[in-house]
Every structure is written in structure tokens, then in C-alpha cells.
ZALO-810836 format. One record per atom (N, C-alpha, C): residue number from 1; atom name; residue in one letter; x, y, z. Coordinates in steps of 0.001 Angstrom, whole numbers, plus 500000, padded with zeros to 6 digits. Layout:
 num atome residu   east  north     up
 NUM    CA      a      X      Y      Z
...
END
This chain:
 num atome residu   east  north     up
   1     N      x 424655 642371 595986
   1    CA      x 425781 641882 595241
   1     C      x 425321 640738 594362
   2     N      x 425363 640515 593084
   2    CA      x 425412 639746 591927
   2     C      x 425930 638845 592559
   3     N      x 425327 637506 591843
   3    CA      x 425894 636101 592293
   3     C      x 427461 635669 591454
   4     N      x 427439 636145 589791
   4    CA      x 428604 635892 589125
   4     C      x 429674 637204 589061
   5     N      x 430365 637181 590152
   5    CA      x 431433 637906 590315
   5     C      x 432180 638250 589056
   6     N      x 432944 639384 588603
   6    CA      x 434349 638932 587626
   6     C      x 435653 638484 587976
   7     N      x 436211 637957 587347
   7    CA      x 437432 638186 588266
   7     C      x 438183 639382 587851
   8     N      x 439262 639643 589037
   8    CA      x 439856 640838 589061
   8     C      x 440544 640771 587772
   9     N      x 440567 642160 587586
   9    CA      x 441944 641995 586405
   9     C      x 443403 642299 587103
  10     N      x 444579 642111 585902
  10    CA      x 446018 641900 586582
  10     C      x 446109 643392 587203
  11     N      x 445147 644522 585961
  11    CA      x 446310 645837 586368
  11     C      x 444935 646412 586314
  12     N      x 444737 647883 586915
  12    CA      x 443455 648596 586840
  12     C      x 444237 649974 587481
  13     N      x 443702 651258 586216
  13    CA      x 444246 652681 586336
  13     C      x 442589 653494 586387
  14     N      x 442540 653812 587563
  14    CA      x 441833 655100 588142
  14     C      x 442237 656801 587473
  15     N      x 441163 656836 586625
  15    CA      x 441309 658940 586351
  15     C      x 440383 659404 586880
  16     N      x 440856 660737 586868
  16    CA      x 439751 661698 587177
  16     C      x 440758 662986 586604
  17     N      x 439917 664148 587095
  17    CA      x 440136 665429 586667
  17     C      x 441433 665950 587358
  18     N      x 441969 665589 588472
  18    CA      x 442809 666503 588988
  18     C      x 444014 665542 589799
  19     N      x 443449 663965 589906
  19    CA      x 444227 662944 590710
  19     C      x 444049 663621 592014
  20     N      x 443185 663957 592673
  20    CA      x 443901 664919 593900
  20     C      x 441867 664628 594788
  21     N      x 441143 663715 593903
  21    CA      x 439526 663359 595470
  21     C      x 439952 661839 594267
  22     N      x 438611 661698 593431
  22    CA      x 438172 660680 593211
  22     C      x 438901 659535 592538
  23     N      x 439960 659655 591955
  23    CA      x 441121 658642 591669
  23     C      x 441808 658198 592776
  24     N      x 442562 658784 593290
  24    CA      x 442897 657983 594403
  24     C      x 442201 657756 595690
  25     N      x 440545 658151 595921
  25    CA      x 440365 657382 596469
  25     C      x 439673 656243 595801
  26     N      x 439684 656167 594891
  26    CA      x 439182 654373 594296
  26     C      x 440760 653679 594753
  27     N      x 442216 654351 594030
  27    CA      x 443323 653465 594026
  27     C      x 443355 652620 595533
  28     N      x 443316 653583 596777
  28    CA      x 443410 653602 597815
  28     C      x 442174 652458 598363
  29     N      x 441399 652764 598006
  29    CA      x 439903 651564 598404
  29     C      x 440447 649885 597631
  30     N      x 440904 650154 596376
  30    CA      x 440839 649134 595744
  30     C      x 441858 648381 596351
  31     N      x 442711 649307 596829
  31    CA      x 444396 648057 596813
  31     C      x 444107 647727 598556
  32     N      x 443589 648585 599174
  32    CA      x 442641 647761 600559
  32     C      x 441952 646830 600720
  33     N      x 441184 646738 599591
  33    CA      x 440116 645926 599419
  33     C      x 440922 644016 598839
  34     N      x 441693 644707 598075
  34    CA      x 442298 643102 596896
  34     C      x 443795 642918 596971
  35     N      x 444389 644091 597452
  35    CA      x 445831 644116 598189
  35     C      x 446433 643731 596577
  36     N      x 447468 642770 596911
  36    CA      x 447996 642520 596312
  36     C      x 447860 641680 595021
  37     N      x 446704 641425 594858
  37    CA      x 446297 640441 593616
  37     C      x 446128 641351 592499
  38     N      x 446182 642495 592241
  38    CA      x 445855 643121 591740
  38     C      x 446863 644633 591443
  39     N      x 447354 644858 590668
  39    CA      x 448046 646431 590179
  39     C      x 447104 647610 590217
  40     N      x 447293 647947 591516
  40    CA      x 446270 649464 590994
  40     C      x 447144 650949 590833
  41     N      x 447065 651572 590080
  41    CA      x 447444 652646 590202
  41     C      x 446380 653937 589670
  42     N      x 446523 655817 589701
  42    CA      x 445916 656718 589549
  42     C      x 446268 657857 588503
  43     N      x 445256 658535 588150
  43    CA      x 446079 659386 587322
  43     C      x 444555 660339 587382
  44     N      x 445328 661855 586539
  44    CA      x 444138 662556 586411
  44     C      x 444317 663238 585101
  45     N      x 443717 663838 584308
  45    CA      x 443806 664676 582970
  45     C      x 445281 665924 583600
  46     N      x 445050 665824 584658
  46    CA      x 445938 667360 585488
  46     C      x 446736 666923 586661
  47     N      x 447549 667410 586796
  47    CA      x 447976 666870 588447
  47     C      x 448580 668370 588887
  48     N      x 447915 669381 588791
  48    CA      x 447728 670802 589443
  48     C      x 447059 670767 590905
  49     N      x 446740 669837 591683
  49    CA      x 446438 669936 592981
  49     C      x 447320 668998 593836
  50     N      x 447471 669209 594821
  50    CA      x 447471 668027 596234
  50     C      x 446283 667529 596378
  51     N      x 446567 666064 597092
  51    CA      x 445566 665139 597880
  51     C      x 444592 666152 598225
  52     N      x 443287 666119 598229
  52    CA      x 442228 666956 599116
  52     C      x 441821 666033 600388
  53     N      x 442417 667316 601472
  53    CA      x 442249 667065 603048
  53     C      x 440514 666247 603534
  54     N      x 439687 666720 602780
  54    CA      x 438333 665937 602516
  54     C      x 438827 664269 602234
  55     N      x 439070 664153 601200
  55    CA      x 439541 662747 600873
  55     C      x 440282 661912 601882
  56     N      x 441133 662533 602207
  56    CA      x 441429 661941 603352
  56     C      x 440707 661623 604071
  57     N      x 440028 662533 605071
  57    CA      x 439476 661878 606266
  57     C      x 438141 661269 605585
  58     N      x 437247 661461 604546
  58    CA      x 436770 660366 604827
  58     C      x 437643 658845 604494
  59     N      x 438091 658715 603556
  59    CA      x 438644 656966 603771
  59     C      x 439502 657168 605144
  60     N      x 439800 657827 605985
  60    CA      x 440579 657575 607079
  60     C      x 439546 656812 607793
  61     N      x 437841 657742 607845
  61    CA      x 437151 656888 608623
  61     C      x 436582 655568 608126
  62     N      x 436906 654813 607249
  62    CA      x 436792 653359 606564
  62     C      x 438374 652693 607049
  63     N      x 439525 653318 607200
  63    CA      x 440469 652886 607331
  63     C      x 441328 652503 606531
  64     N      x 441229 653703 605492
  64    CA      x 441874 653264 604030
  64     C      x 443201 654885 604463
  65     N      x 444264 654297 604084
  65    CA      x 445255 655575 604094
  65     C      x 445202 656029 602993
  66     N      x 445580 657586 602679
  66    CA      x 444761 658071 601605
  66     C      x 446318 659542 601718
  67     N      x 446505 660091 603172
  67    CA      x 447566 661266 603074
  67     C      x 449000 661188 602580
  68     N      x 449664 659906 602383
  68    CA      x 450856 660000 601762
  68     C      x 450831 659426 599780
  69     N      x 449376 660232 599617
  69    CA      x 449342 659908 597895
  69     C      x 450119 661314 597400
  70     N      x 450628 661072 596148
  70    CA      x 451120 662287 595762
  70     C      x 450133 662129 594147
  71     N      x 449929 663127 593408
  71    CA      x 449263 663542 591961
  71     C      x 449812 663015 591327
  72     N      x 449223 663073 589961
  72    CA      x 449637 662660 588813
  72     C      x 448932 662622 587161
  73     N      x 449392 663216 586489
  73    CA      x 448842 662670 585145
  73     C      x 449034 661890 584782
  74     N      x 448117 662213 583460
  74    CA      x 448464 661112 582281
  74     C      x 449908 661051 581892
  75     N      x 449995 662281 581501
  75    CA      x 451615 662550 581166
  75     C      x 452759 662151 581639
  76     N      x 452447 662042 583012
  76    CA      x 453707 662201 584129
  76     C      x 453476 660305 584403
  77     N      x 452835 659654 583836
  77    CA      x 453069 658301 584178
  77     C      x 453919 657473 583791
  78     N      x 454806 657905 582748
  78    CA      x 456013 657106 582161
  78     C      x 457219 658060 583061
  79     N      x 457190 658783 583128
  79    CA      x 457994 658685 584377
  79     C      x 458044 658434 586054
  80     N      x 456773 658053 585855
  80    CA      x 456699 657039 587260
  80     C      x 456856 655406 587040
  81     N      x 457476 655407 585952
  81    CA      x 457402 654000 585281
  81     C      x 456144 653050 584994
  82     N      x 455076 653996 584601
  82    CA      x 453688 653148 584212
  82     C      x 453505 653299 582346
  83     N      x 453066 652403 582131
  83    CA      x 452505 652270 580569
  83     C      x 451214 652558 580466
  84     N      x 450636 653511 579789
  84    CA      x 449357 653639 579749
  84     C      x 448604 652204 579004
  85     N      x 449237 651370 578566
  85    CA      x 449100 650618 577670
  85     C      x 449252 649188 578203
  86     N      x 449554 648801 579447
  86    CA      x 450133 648163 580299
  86     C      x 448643 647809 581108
  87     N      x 447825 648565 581249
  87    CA      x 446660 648049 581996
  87     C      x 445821 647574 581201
  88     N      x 445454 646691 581961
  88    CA      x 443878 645499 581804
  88     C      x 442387 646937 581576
  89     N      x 442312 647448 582481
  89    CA      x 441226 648113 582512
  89     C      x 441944 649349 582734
  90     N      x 441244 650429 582072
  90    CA      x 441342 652120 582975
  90     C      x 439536 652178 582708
  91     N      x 439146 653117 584314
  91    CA      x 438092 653159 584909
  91     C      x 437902 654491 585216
  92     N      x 437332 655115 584209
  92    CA      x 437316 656741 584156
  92     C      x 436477 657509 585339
  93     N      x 436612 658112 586166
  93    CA      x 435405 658350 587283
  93     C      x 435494 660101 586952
  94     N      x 435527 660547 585660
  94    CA      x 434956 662001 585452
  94     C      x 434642 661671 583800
  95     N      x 434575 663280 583288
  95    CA      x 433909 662937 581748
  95     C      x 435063 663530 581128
  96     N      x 435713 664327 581639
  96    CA      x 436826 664911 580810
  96     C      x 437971 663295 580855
  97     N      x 438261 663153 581846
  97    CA      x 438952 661779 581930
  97     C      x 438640 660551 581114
  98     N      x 437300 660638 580835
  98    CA      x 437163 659072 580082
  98     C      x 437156 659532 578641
  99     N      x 437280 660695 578329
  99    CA      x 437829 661084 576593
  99     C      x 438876 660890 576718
 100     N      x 440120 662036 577520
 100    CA      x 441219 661681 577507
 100     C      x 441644 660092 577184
 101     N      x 441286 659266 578430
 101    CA      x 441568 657961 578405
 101     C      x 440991 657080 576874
 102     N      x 439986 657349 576511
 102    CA      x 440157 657010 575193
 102     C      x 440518 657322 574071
 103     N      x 441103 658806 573899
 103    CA      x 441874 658900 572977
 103     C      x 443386 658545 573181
 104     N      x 443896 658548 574796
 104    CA      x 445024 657774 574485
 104     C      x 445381 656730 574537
 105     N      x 443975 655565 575092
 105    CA      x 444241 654289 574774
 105     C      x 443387 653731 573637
 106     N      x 443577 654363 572478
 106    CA      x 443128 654202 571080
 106     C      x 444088 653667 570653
 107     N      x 445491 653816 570367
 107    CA      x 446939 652736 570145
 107     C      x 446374 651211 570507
 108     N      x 446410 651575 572174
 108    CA      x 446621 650285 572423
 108     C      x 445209 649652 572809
 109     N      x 444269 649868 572020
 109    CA      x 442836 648616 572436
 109     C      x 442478 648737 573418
 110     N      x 442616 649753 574590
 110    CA      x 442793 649707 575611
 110     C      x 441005 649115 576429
 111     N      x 440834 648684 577169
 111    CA      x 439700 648598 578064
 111     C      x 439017 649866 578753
 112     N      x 438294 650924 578640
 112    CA      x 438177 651865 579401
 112     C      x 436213 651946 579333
 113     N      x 436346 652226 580962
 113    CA      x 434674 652221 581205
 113     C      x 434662 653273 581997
 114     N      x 433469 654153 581632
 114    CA      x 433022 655252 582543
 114     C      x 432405 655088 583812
 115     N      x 432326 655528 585198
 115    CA      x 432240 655031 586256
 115     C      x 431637 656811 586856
 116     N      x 430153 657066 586590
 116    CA      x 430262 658881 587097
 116     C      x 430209 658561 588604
 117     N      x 430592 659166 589006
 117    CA      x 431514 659179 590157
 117     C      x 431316 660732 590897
 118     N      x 430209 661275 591773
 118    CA      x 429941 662106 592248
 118     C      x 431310 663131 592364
 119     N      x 431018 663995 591692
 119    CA      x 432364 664932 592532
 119     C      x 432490 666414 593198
 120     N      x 432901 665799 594880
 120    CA      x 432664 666428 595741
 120     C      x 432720 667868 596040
 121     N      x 433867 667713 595553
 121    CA      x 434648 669478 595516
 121     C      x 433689 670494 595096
 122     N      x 433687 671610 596084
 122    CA      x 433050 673049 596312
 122     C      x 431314 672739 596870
 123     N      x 430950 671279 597162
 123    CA      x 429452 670926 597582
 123     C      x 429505 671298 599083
 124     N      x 428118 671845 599528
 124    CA      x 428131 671770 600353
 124     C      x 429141 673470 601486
 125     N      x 428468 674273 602454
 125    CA      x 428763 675149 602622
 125     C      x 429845 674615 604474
 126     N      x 428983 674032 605115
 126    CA      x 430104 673792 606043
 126     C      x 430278 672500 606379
 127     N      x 431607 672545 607164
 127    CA      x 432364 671430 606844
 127     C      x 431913 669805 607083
 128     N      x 430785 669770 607948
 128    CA      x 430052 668600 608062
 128     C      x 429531 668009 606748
 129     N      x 429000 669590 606208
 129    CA      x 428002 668986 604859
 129     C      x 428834 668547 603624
 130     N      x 430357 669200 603815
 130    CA      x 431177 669130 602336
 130     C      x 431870 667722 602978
 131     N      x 431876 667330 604185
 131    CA      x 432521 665713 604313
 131     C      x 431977 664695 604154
 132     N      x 429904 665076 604323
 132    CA      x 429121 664395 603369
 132     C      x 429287 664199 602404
 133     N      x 429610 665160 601517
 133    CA      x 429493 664791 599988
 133     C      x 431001 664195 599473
 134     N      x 431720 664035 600613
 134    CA      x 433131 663369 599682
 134     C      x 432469 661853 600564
 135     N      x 432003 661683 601902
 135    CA      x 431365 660264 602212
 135     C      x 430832 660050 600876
 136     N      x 429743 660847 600091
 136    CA      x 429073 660046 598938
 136     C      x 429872 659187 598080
 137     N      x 430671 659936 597898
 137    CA      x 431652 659557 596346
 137     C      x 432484 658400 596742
 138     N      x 432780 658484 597888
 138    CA      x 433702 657359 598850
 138     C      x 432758 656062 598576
 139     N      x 431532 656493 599350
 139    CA      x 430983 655260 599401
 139     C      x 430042 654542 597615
 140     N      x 430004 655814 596816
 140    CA      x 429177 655424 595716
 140     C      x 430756 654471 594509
 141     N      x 432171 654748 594686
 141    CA      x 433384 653578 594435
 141     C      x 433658 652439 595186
 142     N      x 432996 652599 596990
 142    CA      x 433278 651243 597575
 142     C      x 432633 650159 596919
 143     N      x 431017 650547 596892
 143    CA      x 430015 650454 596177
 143     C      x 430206 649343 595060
 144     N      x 430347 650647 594098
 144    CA      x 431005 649480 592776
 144     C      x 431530 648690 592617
 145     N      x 433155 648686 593583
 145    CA      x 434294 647836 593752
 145     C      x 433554 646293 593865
 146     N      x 432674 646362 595197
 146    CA      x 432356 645418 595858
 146     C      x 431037 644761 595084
 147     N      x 430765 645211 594479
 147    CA      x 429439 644867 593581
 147     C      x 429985 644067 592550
 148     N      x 431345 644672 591754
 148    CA      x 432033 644173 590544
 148     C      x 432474 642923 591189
 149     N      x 433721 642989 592076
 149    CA      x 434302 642112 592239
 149     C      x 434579 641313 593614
 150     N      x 433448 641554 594624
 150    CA      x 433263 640713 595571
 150     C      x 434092 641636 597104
 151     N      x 433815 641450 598099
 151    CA      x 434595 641547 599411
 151     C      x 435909 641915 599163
 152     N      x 436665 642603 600184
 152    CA      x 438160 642488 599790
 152     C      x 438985 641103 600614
 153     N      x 440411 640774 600766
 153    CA      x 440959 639482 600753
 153     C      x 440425 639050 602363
 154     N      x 440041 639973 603004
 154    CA      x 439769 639131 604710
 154     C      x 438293 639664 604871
 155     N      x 437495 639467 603757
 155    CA      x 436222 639610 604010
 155     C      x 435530 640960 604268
 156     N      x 436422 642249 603943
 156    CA      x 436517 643676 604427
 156     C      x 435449 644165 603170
 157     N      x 434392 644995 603504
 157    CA      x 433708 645802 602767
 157     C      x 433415 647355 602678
 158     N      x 434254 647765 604234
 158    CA      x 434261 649258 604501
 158     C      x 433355 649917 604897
 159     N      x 432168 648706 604881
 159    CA      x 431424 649082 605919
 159     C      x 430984 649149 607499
 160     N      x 432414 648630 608118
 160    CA      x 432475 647891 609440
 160     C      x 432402 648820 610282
 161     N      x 433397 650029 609883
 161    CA      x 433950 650796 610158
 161     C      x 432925 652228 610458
 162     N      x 431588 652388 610352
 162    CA      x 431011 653642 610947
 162     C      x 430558 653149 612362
END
């Protein structure tokens, strides 16, 4: 971990391809990690899937709740009452996502950084090896989080927990 931390920003929006592995589990890590100092919310280019049962259990085994997320797009975020335009940072963790995200935060100046972000889905043939590869992606966003912006509020890094 870097000695000059950033500080958090007010608001920070997680994409990916489907909202349904690697967006919400960053949302889910992040708002564990910084709670309340911080606005996190998720989105994906698509919100054609459910939560993936993978995703879950691994942040279950870090201790991050992850099964009562529901999907979401880009689209569908003004009617969840979000502004695409409203966040400090969006933090793209696919490649289709961080175009999207910059062509629609081209209006508004928006902040957006690419973050590749292993993605898990169809790796791996049985189920040990495909919960490896969502552990990767889990742990290659704890990773970052904690690298960017330090420990979460009671000293929690998610690594306590294997």
C-alpha cells in the first residue's frame, strides 16, 4: 500500500457488462469497506441477468452481503433515482462498460477510469475451479480499493476472513 492515500470521493458508480459478478461486487466491497462516507452505487451496459450465485459466495466468504442486490443499467438508473452525472468517479471494470460510460458521461465531464477486472463467468469446469476464478476478481477489486484508498472504517481489509 502507497504511503499518499486519496481521499475518498463523495459518490463512486461501479459498471460492468451485465451488473449481475463484477459491479456489484466492487459496490458491495466498497460500501463494507468505507460504509457510509462514501455513495456507492452499480450499474451494467445490460441488466439481463440476476446476481451470479458465484458472486455471492465468494464475498459471503470475506463477509460482504452480496444476495439481496438486484441489476441494473445505465438506463434504468434515473429511475432508481441516480444521475449519471451526479458521481465524482464511475470506475469501469469491463471494456464494453468504460465506452459506454464515456460516451455518456461526455455531457457531464464526467471522471471515468478503467479498472480490467478479471471476468469470471464460464472459467473454469468444476465448481471449485469456477469459485476460484470469481475469488480472483473478488480479490483483484479488494485489492485496488485498499491500495487506492486505505483500510475500510474499523481497520477491515477482507483479508481476515480465509
Amino acid at each position: 500500500m502507497g504511503d499518499l492515500l486519496e481521499p475518498l470521493p463523495g459518490s463512486v458508480l461501479f459498471c460492468c457488462d451485465h451488473n449481475a459478478v463484477r459491479s456489484p461486487m466492487a459496490e458491495a466491497i466498497m460500501k463494507r469497506l468505507y460504509g457510509t462516507r462514501t455513495y456507492v452505487q452499480s450499474a451494467g451496459v445490460r441488466s439481463d441477468q440476476e446476481i451470479d450465485g458465484f458472486a455471492i459466495t465468494a464475498c459471503k466468504e470475506i463477509g460482504v452481503e452480496l444476495s439481496r442486490h438486484r441489476t441494473r443499467s445505465f438506463d434504468q438508473m434515473g429511475g432508481w433515482g441516480d444521475d449519471l452525472g451526479s458521481f465524482d468517479l464511475i470506475l469501469a471494470l469491463s471494456p464494453a462498460s468504460h465506452h459506454l460510460a464515456l460516451d455518456l458521461g461526455r455531457p457531464h465531464a464526467l471522471r471515468v477510469e478503467f479498472w480490467p477486472i478479471l471476468d469470471p463467468t464460464g472459467m473454469g469446469t468444476s465448481r471449485e475451479e469456477r469459485l476460484g476464478f470469481y475469488r480472483q476478481a473478488r480479490d483483484m477489486i479488494l485489492r485496488r480499493l485498499v491500495e487506492r484508498w486505505g483500510p475500510g472504517r474499523d481497520g477491515w481489509t477482507g483479508t481476515d476472513h480465509r
